[in-house]
Phi, psi and omega in degrees: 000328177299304154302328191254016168227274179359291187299333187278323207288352179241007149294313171311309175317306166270031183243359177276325202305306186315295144331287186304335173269309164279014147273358165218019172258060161253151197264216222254354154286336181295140167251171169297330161314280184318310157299341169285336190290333179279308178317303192294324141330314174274331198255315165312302204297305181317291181315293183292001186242319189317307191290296182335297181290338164303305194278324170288327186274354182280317169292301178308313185300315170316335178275333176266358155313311195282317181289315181295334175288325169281317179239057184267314167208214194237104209263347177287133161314295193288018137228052171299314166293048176257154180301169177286318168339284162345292192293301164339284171310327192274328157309327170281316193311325200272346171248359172297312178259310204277348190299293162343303161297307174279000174256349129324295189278338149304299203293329191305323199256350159281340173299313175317283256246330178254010177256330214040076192206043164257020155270008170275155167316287202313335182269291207295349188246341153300294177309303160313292176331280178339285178336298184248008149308318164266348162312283196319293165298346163290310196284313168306313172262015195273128181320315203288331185214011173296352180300309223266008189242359194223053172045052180114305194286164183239129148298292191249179180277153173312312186279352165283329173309302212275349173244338152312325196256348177275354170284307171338292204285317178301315184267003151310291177317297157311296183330290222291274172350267161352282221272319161302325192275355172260012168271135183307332184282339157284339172277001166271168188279003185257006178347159148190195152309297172277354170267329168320285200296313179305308170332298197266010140294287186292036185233297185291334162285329200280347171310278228313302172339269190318335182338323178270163200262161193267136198269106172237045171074031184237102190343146144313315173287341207274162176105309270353076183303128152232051172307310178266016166250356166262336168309286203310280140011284185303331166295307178299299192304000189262311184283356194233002167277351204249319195341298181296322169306323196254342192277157162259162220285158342281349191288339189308311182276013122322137349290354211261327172086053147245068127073174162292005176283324193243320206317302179316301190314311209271009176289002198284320169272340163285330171268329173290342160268003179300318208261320169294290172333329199279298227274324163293341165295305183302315198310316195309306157293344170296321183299315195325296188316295215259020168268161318311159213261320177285035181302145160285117195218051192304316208272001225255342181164194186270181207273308180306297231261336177295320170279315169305335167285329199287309193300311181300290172322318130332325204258293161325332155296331174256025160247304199285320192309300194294304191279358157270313176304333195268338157326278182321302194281016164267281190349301155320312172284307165333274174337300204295301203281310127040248200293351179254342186277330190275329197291342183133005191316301203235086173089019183108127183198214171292353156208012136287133191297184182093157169266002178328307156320312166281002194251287171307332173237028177294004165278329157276356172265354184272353151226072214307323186296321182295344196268341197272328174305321177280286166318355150282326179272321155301356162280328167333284175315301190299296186266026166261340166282322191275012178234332210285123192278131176231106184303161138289110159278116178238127181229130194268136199234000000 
């Protein structure tokens, strides 16, 4: 959290610089119009990146209120005596992967939002997410169904409910808003309600289509290409977004290993990396395309529309930047934290003594494949963000 109010209040600073520069960088053909027309530009971009970075950190606490209240203790009797050791570890399991995650894809779109470039695929498909990532945690803490999201059990007090699902529900709402006001089809003259919503039907089968990576007469290898190791990595995670939802107890808590209290809620940070993986996969094939990188593209337009083009590119690159570090470092710490629950951390396991593993964790050990399967897939993950080669863009005019 510290991190995400930090990065904004000296983003704001410099999106004030920004206003201030571009009022008074008009040139000696420039009129008041055009500087009020930047200013005001400039006052959007500022307003809409703010609302982002608001609904991300608002989302985050929420989550981690809610998550440290459930699982602070236990409602089954038989592991009314698990450690304070336990509760911890079972409490970091609920912040490894989503935290990492849901503070990459708010930044990603506040970056988007101060680039002006959330009208790009990557903003369309984050915002979609986003949409229903909070759909999803609103229904979950929601007075009416947090039962039906946790095998029963009531966790929380009614007013933890009713204000978890109204951040939820607000930044649903915003998500959503975006992304209609940011579909080509509403910026064609032909807008309407029902072609916005058509858009965005065909813009997600045809995701689903494209999932796999595309062949453009380029090694897998060359590059340090990782189209098919981030392909793969969005299937599993896709499969392992629907898993909890459909499965009965013990398979439901894979991947995330939170038990029935969390599993379902958190299959909601499984689609959103589901949707991040995706969105590196498409950049992967964009590159393919676009090698070599150091191009002449003299003939493509005038200088102005060239360098803008250069720029935009750019600017989309430290956005897929950000949500390949939020990759990486949820997976890893996922992975990290894992791997210490199996070696024995907590009460014993394969080389620490004790039975703490089968006494405290029998649901994950009670589906080896499945656990092993998750855990792959996140290896996957971990090493196509940490090898994916990210060139400089230079474009010769």
């Amino acid at each position: 959290m510290m991190i995400v109010a930090s990065s904004s209040s000296s983003e704001e600073e410099e999106e004030e610089e920004e206003i201030n520069e571009s009022s008074s960088q008009v040139g000696d053909n420039g009129s008041g119009d055009s500087k009020g027309k930047k200013r005001r530009n400039s006052s959007k971009k500022i307003f809409v990146s703010k609302l982002y970075s608001t609904a991300g950190i608002a989302t985050i606490t929420s989550w981690i209120v809610t998550s440290i209240v459930a699982l602070s203790f236990h409602p089954d009797p038989k592991f009314k005596d698990c450690t304070l050791r336990h509760n911890i570890l079972t409490m970091s399991q609920a912040f490894t992967f989503p935290l990492p995650i849901a503070y990459s894809s708010f930044r990603a779109l506040y970056l988007c939002a101060k680039h002006d470039a959330l009208d790009s695929a990557v903003a369309r498909r984050l915002n979609l997410g986003v949409f229903v990532f909070s759909a999803w945690l609103m229904a979950a803490s929601s007075p009416s169904f947090s039962k039906n999201f946790a095998f029963g059990y009531d966790l929380y007090s009614t007013k933890l409910k009713i204000i978890a699902a109204t951040i939820h529900g607000i930044t649903a709402l915003f998500a959503l808003t975006m992304s209609v006001l940011w579909s080509p089809s509403f910026s064609s003259t032909l807008s309407s309600l029902p072609s916005v919503i058509s858009g965005m039907v065909r813009g997600v089968i045809d995701s689903f289509w494209k999932v796999g990576p595309s062949n453009n007469g380029i090694s897998s290898t060359s590059y340090g290409n990782s189209s098919s190791l981030y392909a793969t990595g969005t299937i599993g995670l896709l499969w392992f977004t629907i898993l909890p939802i459909v499965s009965p107890y013990p398979l439901a808590t894979i991947p995330t290993i939170l038990g029935k209290r969390l599993s379902r809620p958190a299959s909601a940070f499984t689609l959103l990396g589901t949707i991040i993986a995706y969105c590196l996969k498409e950049q992967e094939d964009d590159r393919q395309q676009q090698h070599p990188l150091n191009e002449n593209i003299a003939n493509e337009g005038d200088r102005t529309a060239i360098i803008s083009q250069s720029s935009r590119r750019n600017s989309l690159g430290s956005i897929q930047e950000t949500l390949r570090m939020g990759l990486l470092q949820g997976s890893g710490a996922h992975l990290a934290l894992v791997f210490l629950k199996l070696i024995g951390i907590d009460g014993g396991g394969w080389i620490f003594p004790g039975n703490g593993l089968q006494e405290v964790y029998p649901a994950m050990i009670s589906v080896p494949f499945a656990t092993s399967v998750s855990l792959a897939t996140h290896g996957i993950l971990c090493f196509a963000a940490s090898t994916t080669y990210t060139p400089k863009i230079t474009t010769k005019v």
